[in-house]
N, C-alpha and C positions, 0 to 999 in steps of 0.2 A: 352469567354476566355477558352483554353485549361485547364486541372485541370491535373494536377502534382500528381504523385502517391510516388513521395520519401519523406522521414523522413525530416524534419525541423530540423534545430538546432537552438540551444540559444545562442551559443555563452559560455553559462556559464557550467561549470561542477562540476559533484555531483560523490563520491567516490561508485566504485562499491559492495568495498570490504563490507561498512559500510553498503548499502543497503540492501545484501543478509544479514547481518547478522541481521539488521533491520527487514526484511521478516521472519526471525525463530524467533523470538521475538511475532512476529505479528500471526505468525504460531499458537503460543503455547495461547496467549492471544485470537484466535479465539477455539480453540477447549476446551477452559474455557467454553467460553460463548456459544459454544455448547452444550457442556456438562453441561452445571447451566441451562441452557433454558429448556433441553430436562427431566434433573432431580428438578429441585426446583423453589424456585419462580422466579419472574420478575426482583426483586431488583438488585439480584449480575450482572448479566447478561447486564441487560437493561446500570448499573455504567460501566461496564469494555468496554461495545461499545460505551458508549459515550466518555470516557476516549482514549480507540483506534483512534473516529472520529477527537477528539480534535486533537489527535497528525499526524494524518493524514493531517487536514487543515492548521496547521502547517510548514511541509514539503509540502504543495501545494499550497501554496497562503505566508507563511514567507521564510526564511534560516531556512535551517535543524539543523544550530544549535543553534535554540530554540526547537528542537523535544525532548521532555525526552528520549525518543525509540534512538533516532541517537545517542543522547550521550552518555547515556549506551552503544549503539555500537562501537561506535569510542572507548570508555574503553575497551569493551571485545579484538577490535583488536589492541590497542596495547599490551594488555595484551600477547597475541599470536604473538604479530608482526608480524600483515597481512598486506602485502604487499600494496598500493595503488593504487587502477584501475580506475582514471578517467573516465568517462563515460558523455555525454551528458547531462545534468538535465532536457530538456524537456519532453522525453518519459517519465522519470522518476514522474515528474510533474504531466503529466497527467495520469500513475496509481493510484500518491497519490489520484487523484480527486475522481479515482473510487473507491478506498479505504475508502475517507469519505463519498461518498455516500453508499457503502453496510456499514459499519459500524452504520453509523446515520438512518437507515431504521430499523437494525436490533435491536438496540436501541428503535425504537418506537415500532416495530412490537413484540418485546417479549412481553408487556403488552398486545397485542391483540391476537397473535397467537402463542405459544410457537414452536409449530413444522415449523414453516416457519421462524420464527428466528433460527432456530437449520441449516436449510437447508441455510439458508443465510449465516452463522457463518460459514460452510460447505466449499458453495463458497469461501470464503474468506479465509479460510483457507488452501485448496486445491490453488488459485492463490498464496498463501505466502510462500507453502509448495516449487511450482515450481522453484519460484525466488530463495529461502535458498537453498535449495539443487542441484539445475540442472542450474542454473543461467538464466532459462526462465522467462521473463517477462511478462506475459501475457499483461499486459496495454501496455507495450512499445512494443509488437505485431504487438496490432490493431493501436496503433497510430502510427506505421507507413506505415500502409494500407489508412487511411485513406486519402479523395482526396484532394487537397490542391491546391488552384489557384497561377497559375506564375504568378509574378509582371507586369504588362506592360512593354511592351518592349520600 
């Protein structure tokens, strides 16, 4: 079978506005736990990524609106009445994946390595910072690089 190099869709859609603003939320909750990793113990750090990862598995395997993070977002923009930008939820999907996987490592890894949780916290926050501010996704990037086989014909 040939493998298809275009983005998939779901069919369903997830607001743009609420995710960037989701991503500066996530932004600030990674550069905590870099900064609690890199300064103090394991406790606050190791709580605030497992609390991220939750919310992250959330928005990638339920509806985003059981995410605390989206909901608070969807408040901050009407608060601002921001506009609504529908957007595709798959790519989206599968950033959250990545999200609760760097978040849930960095969770365990601050009990073992505090400067590699700082550097993970890093990554994640540096992806959150892109999303909030510039509107790059980096998950929604690579997934739609990646190769995907066309159905039978």
């Amino acid at each position: 079978m040939p493998i298809d190099f275009s983005c998939p869709i779901s069919g369903t859609q997830r607001d743009n506005t609420t995710a960037r603003i989701v991503a500066g939320l996530t932004f600030l909750a990674a550069v905590a736990v870099g900064a609690l990793a890199w300064l103090g113990g394991p406790l606050a750090p190791s709580l605030i990524s497992a609390l991220l990862a939750a919310d992250f598995a959330l928005r990638a395997f339920a509806e985003p609106k059981y995410s605390p993070l989206a909901t608070l977002a969807r408040g901050i923009g009407s608060a601002f009445d921001a506009p609504r930008r529908p957007v595709d939820a798959a790519p989206k999907v599968f950033a959250a994946r990545i999200g609760l996987a760097l978040a849930a490592v960095t969770a365990a890894v601050v009990w073992i390595s505090p400067p590699t949780a700082t550097a993970l916290a890093a990554v994640l926050a540096v992806c959150a910072l892109l999303e909030s501010a510039f509107g790059f996704c980096l998950g929604c990037w690579v997934y739609a690089r990646l190769p995907r086989r066309r159905p039978a014909s």
